[in-house]
C-alpha positions in Angstrom: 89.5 116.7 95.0 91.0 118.3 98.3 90.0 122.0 99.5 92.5 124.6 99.2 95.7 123.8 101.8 93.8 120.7 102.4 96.3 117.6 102.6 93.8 114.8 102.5 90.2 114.6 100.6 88.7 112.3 104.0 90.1 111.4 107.0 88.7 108.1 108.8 88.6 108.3 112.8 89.2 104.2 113.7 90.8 101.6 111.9 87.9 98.4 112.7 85.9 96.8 110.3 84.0 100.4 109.8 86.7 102.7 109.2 89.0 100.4 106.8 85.8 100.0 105.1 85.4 102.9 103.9 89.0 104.0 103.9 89.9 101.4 101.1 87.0 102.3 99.2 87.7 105.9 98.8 91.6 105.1 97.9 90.7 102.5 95.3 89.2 105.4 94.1 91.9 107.6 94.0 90.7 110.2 97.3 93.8 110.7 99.3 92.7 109.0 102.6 94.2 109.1 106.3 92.6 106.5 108.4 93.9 107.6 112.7 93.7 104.6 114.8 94.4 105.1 118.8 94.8 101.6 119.3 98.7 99.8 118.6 97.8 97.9 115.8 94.4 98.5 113.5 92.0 96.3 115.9 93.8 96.4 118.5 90.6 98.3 120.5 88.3 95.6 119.2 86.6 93.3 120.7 83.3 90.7 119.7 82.6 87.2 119.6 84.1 85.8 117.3 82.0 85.4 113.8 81.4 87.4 111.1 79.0 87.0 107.9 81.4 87.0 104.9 79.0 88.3 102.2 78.3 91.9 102.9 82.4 92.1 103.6 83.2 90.1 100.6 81.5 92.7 98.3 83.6 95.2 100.5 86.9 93.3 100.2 86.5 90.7 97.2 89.8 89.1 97.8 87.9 88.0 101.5 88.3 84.1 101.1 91.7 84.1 99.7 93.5 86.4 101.7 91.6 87.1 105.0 92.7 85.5 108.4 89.5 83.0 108.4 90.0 80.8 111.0 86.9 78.6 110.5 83.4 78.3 108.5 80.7 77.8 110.3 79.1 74.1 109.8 76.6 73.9 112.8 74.6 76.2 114.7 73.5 75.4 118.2 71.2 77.0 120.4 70.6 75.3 123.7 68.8 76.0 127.1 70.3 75.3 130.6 68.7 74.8 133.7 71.2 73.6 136.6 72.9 70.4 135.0 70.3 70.0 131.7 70.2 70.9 128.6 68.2 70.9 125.4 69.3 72.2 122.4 68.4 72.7 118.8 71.5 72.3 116.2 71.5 72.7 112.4 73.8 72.4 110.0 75.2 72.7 107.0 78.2 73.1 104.8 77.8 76.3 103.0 80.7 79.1 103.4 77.9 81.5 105.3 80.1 83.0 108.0 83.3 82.0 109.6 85.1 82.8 113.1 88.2 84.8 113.3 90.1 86.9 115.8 88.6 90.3 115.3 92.5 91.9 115.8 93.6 90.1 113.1 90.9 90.9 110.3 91.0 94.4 111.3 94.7 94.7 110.8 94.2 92.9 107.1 91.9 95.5 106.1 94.4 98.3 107.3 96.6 96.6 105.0 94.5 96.5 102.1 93.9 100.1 103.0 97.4 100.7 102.9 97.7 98.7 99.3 95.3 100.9 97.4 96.9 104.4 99.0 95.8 105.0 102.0 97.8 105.7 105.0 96.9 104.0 108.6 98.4 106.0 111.7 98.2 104.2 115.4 98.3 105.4 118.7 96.6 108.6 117.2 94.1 110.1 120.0 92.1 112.7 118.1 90.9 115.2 121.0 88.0 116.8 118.8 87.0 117.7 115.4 88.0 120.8 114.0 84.6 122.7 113.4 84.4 125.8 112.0 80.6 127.9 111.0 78.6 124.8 111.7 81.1 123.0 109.6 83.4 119.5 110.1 87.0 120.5 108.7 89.0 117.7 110.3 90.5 116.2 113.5 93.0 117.9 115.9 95.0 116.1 117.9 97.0 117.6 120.8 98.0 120.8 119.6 97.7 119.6 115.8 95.1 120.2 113.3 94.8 118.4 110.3 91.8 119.8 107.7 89.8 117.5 105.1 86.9 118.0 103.1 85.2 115.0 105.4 85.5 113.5 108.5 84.2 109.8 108.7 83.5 108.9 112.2 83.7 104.8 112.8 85.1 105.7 116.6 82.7 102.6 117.7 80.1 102.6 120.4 81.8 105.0 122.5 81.4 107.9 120.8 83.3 110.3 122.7 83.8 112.9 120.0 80.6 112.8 118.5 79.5 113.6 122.4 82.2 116.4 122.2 81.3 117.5 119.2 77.5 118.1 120.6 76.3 115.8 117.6 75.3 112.8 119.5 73.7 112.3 123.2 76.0 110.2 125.5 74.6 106.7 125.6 73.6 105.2 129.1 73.5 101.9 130.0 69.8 100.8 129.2 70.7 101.4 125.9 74.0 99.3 125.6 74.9 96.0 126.3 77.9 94.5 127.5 80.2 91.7 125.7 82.9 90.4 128.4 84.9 86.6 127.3 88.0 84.3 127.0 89.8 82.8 124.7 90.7 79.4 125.6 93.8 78.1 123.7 92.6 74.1 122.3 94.6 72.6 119.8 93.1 71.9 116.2 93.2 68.8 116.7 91.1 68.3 119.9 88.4 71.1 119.0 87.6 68.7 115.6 87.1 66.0 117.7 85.5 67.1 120.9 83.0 69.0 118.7 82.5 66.9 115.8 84.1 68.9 113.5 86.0 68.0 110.2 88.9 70.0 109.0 88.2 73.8 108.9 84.6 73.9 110.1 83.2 75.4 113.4 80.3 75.5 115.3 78.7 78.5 116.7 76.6 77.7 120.0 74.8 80.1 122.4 73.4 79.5 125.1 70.6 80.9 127.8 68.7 80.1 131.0 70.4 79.9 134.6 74.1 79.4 133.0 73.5 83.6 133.4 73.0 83.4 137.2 70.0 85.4 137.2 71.8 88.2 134.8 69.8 88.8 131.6 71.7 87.7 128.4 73.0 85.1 126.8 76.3 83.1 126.5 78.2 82.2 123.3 80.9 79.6 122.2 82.7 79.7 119.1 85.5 77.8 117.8 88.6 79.1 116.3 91.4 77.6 114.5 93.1 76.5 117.4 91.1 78.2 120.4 87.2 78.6 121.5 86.1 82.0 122.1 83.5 81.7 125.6 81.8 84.6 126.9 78.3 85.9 127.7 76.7 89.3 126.1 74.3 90.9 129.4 72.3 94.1 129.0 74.1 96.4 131.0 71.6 98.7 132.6 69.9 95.6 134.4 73.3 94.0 134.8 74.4 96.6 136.7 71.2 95.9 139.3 71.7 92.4 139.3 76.0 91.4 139.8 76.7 90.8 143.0 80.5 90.2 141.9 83.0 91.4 139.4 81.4 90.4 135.8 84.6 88.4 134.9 83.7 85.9 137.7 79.9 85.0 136.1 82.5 84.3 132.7 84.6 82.0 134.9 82.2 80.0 136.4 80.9 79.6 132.4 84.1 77.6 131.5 83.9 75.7 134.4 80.3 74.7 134.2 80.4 70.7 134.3 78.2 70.9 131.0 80.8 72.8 129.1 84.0 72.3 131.0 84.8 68.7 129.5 84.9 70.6 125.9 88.2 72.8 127.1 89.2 71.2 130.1 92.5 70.8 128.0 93.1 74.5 127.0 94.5 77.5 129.0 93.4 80.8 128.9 95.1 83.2 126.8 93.4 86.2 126.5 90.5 87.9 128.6 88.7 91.0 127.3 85.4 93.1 127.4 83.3 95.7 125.4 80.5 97.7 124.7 78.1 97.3 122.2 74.7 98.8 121.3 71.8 96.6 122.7 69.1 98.8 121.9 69.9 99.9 118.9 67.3 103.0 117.8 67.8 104.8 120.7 71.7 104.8 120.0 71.2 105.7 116.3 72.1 109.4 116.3 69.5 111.5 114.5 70.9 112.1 112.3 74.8 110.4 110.6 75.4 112.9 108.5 76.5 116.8 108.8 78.5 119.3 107.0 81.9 117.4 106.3 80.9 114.6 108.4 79.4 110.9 108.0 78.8 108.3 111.0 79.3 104.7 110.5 79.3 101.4 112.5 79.2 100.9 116.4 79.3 104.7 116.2 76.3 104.7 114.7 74.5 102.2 116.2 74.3 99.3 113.7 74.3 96.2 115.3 71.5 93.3 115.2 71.2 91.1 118.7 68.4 88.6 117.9 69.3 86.3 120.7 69.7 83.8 118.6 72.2 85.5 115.7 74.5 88.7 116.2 75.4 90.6 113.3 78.1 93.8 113.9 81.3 93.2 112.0 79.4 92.6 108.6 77.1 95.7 109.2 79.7 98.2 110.5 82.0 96.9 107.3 79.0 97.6 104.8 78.1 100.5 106.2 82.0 101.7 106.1 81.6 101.0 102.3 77.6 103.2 102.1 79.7 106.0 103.6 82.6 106.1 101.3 80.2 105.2 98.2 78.2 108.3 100.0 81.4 110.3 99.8 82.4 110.0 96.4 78.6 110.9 95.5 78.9 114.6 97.1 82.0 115.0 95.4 80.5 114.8 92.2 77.6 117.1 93.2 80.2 119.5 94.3 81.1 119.6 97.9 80.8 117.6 101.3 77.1 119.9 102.1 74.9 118.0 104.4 72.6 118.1 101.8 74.9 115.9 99.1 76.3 114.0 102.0 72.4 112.6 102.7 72.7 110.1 100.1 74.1 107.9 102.7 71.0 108.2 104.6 69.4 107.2 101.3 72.1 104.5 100.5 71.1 102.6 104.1 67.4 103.0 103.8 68.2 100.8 100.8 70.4 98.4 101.8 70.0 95.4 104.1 71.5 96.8 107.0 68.1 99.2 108.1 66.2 96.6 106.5 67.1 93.8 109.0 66.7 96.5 111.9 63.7 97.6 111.1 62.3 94.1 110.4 63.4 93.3 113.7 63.0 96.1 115.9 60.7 94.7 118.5 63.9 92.4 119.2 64.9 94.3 121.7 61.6 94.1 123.8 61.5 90.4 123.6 64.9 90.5 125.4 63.3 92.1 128.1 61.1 89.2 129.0 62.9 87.7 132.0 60.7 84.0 131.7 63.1 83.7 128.9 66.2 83.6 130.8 65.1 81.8 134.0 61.6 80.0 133.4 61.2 78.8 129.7 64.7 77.2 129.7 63.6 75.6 133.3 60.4 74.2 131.8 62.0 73.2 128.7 64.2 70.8 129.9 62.0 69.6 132.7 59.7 68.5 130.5 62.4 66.8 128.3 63.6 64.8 131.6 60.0 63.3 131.7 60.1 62.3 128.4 63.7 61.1 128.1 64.2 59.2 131.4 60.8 58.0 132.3 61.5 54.9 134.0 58.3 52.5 132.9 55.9 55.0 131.3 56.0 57.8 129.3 54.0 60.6 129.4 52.3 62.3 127.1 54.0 66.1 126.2 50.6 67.6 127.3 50.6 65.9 130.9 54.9 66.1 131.2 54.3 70.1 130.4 51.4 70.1 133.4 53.6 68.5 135.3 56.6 70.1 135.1 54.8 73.8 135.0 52.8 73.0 138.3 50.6 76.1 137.7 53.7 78.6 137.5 52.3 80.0 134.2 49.4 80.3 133.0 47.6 79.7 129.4 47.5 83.1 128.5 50.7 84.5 129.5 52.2 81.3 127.7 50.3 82.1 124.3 51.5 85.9 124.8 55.0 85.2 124.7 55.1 83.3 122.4 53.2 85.4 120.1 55.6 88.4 121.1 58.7 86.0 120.2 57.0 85.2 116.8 56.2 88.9 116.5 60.2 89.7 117.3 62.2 87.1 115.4 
């Protein structure tokens, strides 16, 4: 399979969900794979939320629910708006095995390892300095003074994409385009997360949040519950974030734990871990042109898949599949022949059909909705003002007609009501 002098048939720049992807894919299929991580330990980079959708990983990794660090499955779904010390929410549940929470350091590390069991080999604390690129051509990574050659170079750096941006493949991404994803891990025992949450044995809930618990930034805040820990943080758009923070961004997270309607679920735990990262927020623009070359594919946060609804975020699941196109993309130009651009464009072909560009492009005017700043400050206002007239009227209750006329005192009118709504049914 390997070019002449060539030690390895596809060398994998990152060792998250992306990269081991499609570096156990290729070595179950007998392609001599090196997978460079400059992290310590395969995830040790990474950073999200805290839940992943099992499905698209499971058909990646089919030994997923018997072997992978799942912490919890995910039983009920809250959303909830908060305006000063109320809150109205919406919860569903259910008890299907949908998605679970986990620690993303310790899922990444099991698919290194299941890398490693079919033949790969994982390096760490490797800090590849460019791609080796010779005629137009990607022939493999050097590092310091090093070169080693392959017949393709997968790219799953994530969303800063430093040697794609040396490389001159890719523009360097600014801040309207990314968002930023900044929490804490509060340790909780079992024990006391089942029973402040309402949780049976192994089932989590995963809750976000919006409205003035942001202080004025535009976002969102998120809670998810581990095995023995809750994962708090907020997710802000980081060009307008950058406008708006009057303070250092870890202070907004603190004063979210200590809120006095979320503090009494945690006010047992202690912190034990803080941490930050970037992720695409508008995701087209951040989509390279193209993520594919001669001898080179681009997959996950480095290529810009990543769904932000507001309501659901979806990144492990995609970069994984798309980890697996890539490799599936790989073995395909090897039959035609060679790692051309032109065989390696099935994986173009490959994502066009499977859910992951489906889902973006269903919901690609997402991203404009989010821009709407009534969503953050005024709609969760009005929201629960109007439940507080309903709920704790003293002798008579209003009708939801006169509590909304009430509680809206002319700030908005008809038509700007009826637009936004239209552009949320539109978006999502």
């Amino acid at each position: 399979m390997k070019g002449a002098g060539y030690i390895f048939d596809a060398i994998v720049v990152g060792a998250g969900p992306a990269g081991s992807s499609a570096a156990y894919t290729l070595a179950r299929k007998g392609f001599k794979v090196l997978v460079v991580e400059r992290g310590r330990t395969p995830g040790s980079k990474n950073m999200f939320g805290g839940r992943v959708y099992a499905d698209p990983i499971r058909e990646v990794f089919p030994n997923l629910n018997k072997s992978a660090p799942i912490h919890r499955w995910v039983t009920k779904e809250r959303i909830s708006m908060v305006s000063g010390e109320k809150m109205t929410s919406l919860e569903f549940e259910g008890k299907k095995n949908v998605s679970f929470t986990t620690y993303l350091t310790e899922l990444s590390n099991w698919m290194a390892k299941q890398v490693e069991e079919a033949g790969g080999i994982v390096l760490t604390e490797i800090t590849v300095d460019n791609f080796i690129v010779k005629d137009g051509r990607v022939k493999g990574i050097r590092v310091g003074n090093e070169e080693v050659f392959s017949d393709v170079v997968i790219d799953a750096e994530g969303i800063n994409r430093l040697l794609l941006e040396r490389a001159g493949l890719i523009p360097r991404i600014t801040p309207n385009y990314a968002g930023l994803g900044v929490k804490e891990v509060i340790k909780l025992s079992k024990e006391d997360i089942e029973k402040n949450f309402g949780l049976g044995s192994g089932e989590g809930i995963a809750w976000l949040l919006i409205g003035d618990i942001m202080e004025g930034l535009p976002g969102g805040a998120f809670l998810y519950t581990n095995k023995d820990s809750i994962s708090l943080g907020i997710v802000v758009m980081l060009g307008s974030a950058m406008e708006r923070m009057k303070e250092h961004i870890s202070r907004y997270v603190e004063r979210l734990r200590l809120h006095p309607l979320l503090e009494k679920y945690f006010r047992e735990g202690r912190i034990m871990e803080y941490s930050a990262h970037l992720v695409p927020e508008y995701v087209w623009p951040a989509i390279p042109h193209r993520l594919y070359g001669d001898g080179f594919l681009v997959a996950g946060d480095a290529a810009g898949l990543l769904l932000n609804l507001g309501y659901n975020f979806r990144g492990v699941d995609f970069a994984s599949y798309s980890g697996y196109l890539a490799a599936q993309a790989v073995e395909k130009a090897h039959s035609l022949g060679g790692m051309s651009a032109e065989n390696l464009s099935i994986y173009q072909e490959l994502l066009e059909k499977s859910f992951i560009l489906r889902e973006l492009r269903k919901f690609k005017n997402a991203p404009k909705m989010r821009k709407n700043e009534r969503l953050y400050d005024f709609y969760p206002y009005l929201i629960n003002a109007i439940a507080d007239k309903i709920f704790h009227a003293k002798y008579e209750t209003p009708k939801i007609m006169d509590a909304f006329k009430e509680a809206n005192k002319g700030r908005i009118g008809w038509f700007t009501l009826i637009r936004d709504l239209y552009e949320v049914s539109r978006s999502i």
